[in-house]
ROTIDO-656439 format. One record per residue: residue number from 1; x negated, y, z of N, C-alpha, C in turn. Coordinates in steps of 0.1 Angstrom, whole numbers. Atoms other than C-alpha are relative to their C-alpha. Layout:
N
> n n_c1 n_c2 n_c3 ca_c1 ca_c2 ca_c3 c_c1 c_c2 c_c3
> NUM X Y Z X Y Z X Y Z
...
//
This chain:
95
> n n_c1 n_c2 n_c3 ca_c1 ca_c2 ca_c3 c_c1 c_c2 c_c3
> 1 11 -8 -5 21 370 -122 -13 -7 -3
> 2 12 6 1 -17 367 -130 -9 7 9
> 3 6 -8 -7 -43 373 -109 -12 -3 -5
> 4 9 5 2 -76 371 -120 -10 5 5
> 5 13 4 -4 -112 363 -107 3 1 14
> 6 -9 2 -14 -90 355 -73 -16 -7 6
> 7 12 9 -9 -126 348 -45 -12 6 -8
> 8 10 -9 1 -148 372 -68 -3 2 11
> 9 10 -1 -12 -153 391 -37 10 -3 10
> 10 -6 5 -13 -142 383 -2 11 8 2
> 11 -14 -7 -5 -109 392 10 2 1 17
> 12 -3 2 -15 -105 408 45 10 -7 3
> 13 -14 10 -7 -82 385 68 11 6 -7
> 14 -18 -6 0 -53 412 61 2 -2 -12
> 15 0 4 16 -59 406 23 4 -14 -2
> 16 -1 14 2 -60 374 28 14 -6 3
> 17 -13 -1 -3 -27 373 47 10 3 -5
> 18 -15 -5 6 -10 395 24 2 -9 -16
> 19 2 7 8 -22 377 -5 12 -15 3
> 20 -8 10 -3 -5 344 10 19 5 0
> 21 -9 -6 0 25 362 19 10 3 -17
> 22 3 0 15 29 370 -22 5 -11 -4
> 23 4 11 4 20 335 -31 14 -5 9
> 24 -18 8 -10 53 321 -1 10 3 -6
> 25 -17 -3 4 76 343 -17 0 -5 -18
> 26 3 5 14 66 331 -54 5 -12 0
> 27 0 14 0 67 298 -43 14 -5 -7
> 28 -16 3 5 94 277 -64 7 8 -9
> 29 -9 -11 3 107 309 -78 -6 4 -14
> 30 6 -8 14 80 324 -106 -13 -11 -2
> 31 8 6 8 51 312 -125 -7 9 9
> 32 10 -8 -4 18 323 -109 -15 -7 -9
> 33 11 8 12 -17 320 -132 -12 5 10
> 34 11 -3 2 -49 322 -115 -7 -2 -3
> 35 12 1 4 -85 325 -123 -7 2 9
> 36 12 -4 -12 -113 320 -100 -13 -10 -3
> 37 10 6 4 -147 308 -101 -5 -9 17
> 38 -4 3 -11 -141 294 -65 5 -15 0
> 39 -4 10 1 -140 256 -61 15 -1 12
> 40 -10 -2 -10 -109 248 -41 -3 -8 14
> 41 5 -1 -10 -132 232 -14 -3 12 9
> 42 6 -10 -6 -143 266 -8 7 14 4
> 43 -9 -14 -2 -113 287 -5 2 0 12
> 44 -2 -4 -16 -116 285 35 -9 13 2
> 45 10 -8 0 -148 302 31 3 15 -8
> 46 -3 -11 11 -138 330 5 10 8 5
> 47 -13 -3 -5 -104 338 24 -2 1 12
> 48 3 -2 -14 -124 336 60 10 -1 8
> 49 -13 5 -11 -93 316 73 0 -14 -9
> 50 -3 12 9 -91 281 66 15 -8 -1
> 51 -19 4 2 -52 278 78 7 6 -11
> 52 -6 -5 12 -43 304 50 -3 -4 -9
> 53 5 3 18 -65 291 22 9 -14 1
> 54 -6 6 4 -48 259 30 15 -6 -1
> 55 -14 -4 4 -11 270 31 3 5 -6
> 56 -3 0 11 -17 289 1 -1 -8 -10
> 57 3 12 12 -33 258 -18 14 -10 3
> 58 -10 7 -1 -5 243 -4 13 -1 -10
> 59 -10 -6 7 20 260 -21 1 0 -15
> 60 5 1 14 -2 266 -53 0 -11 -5
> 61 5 17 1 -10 230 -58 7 -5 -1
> 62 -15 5 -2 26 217 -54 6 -6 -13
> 63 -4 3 15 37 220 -94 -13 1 -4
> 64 13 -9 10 4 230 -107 -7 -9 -8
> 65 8 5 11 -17 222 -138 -14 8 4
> 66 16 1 -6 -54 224 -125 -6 2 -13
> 67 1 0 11 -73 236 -154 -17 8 2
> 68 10 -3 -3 -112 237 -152 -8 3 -15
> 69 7 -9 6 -135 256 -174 -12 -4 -1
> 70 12 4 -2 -173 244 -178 -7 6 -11
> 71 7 -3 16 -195 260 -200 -3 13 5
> 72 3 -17 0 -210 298 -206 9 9 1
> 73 -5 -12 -2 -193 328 -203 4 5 -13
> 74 -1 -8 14 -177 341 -232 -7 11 -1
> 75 4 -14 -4 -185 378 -221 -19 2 -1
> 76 16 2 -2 -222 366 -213 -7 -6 -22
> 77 -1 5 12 -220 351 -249 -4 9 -8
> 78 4 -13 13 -217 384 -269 -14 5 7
> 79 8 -4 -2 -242 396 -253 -16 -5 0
> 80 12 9 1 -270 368 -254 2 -3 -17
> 81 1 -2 16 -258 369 -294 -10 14 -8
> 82 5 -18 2 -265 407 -292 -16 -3 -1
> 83 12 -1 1 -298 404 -278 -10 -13 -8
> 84 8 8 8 -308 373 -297 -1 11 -19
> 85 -2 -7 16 -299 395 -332 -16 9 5
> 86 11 -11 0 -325 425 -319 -13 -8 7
> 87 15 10 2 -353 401 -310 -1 -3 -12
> 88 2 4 10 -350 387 -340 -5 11 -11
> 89 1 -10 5 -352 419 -356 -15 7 3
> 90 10 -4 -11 -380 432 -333 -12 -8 -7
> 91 15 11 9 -405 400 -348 2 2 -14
> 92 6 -2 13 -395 405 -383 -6 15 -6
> 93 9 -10 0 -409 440 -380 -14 -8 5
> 94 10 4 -7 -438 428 -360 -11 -7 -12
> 95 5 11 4 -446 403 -384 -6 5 -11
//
C-alpha cells in the first residue's frame, strides 16, 4: 500500500484512528510506502493525538528504511523552468 503526502492536511481524531487501525493490521504482514513532508517529531501535532502518532510510528518504524528527500520540488521545477523560458523570451523581445 502507498499513501502519499500522509500530514498534508490534518486528520480528524477518527481519521487518525482509522488510519492507525490500517497501519496495526499491516503490521508484519504487507509493505506500506509513505510520503510526507511531516518530520516525525511532528506527527503528534498533525494526527492531534500524540498516543496514536506514536503507536503508528511504532509500528512503522520497526522494519523501515527512513528515506529523506532535501531539495526543490520536482513539480515546482517544471514550472520555475517554464516561467524562466518566457522571461527570457519576454527580454529578448524587449531588447
Amino acid at each position: 500500500m502507498i499513501i502519499d503526502e500522509l500530514g498534508y492536511r490534518p486528520l480528524p481524531e477518527d481519521g487518525a484512528s482509522a488510519l492507525f487501525q490500517v497501519i496495526n493490521q499491516r503490521y508484519l504482514k504487507s509493505s506500506t510506502i509513505l510520503s510526507t513532508n511531516v518530520g516525525i517529531a511532528d506527527w503528534a501535532l498533525a494526527f492531534g493525538d500524540a498516543t496514536v502518532a506514536a503507536a503508528m510510528l511504532d509500528r512503522l518504524l520497526h522494519r523501515a528504511a527512513v528515506v529523506g528527500i532535501d531539495g526543490p520540488s520536482y513539480r515546482l521545477r517544471h514550472h520555475q523552468n517554464r516561467a524562466d523560458s518566457l522571461r527570457q523570451g519576454v527580454h529578448a523581445r524587449v531588447s
